[in-house]
C-alpha atoms as one frame of an Amber mdcrd trajectory, in Angstrom:
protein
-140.252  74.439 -27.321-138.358  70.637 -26.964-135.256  70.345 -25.472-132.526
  68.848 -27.717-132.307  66.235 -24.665-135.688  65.541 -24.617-135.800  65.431
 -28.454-132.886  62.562 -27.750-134.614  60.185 -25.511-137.547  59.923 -27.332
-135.996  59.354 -30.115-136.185  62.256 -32.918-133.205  62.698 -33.415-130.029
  60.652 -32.999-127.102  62.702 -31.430-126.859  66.121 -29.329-123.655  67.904
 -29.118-122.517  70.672 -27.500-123.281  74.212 -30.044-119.443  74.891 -29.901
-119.058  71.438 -31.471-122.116  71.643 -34.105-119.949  72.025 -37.170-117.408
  69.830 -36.883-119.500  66.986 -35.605-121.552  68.056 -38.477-118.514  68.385
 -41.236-117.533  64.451 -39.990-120.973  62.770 -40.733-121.138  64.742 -43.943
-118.056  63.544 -44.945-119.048  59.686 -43.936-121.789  60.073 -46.089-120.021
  61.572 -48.922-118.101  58.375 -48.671-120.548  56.132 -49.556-121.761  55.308
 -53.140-123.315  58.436 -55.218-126.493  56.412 -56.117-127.598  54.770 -52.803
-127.124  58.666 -51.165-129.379  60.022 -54.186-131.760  57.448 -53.428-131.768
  57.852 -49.780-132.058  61.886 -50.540-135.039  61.360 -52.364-137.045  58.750
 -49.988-136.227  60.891 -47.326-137.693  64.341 -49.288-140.475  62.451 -50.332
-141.163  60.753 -47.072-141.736  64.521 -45.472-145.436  65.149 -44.860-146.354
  61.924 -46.501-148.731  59.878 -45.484-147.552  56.544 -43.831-149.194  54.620
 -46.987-147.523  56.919 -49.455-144.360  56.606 -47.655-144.635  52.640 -47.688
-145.057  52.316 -51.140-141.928  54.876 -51.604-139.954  52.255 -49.728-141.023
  49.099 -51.324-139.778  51.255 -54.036-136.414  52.090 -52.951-135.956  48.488
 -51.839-136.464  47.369 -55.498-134.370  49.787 -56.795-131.626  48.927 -54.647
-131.839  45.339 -55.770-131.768  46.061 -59.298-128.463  48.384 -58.710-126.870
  45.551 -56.846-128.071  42.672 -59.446-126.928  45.375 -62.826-123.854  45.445
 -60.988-123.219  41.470 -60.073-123.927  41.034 -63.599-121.173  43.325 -65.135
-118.535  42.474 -62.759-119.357  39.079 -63.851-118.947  39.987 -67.960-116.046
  41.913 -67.048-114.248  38.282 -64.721
């Protein structure tokens, strides 16, 4: 078994807290993401599910993906603020 410490330094995960903190250090980053736009945390969701057990290829061309989706979201919505101006 890893140590959450040694997990930390080589870099697996981002953060260790204390286990009497878990929740509510979990409960704040939830609610950071929950303030952040519904469709880029779908997207990020899905690249994430899809990136487990894939191969690096596969998980490449997933993000090539995402990047192009993310472009078209941002240029659909430059374009109707613009209509809307």
């Amino acid at each position: 078994m890893t140590s959450a410490q040694k997990t930390w330094r080589i870099g697996f995960v981002k953060e260790v807290v204390p286990a009497g903190d878990l929740i509510a250090r979990a409960v704040e980053i939830l609610n950071r993401i929950a303030g952040n736009a519904p469709i880029a945390v779908r997207f990020a969701l899905e690249a994430v599910n899809k990136g487990i057990g894939a191969s690096q290829e596969s998980a490449a061309d997933e993000s090539q993906i995402l990047r192009r989706s993310q472009c078209d979201v941002g240029f659909g919505l430059a374009e109707k603020l613009s209509r809307t101006n």
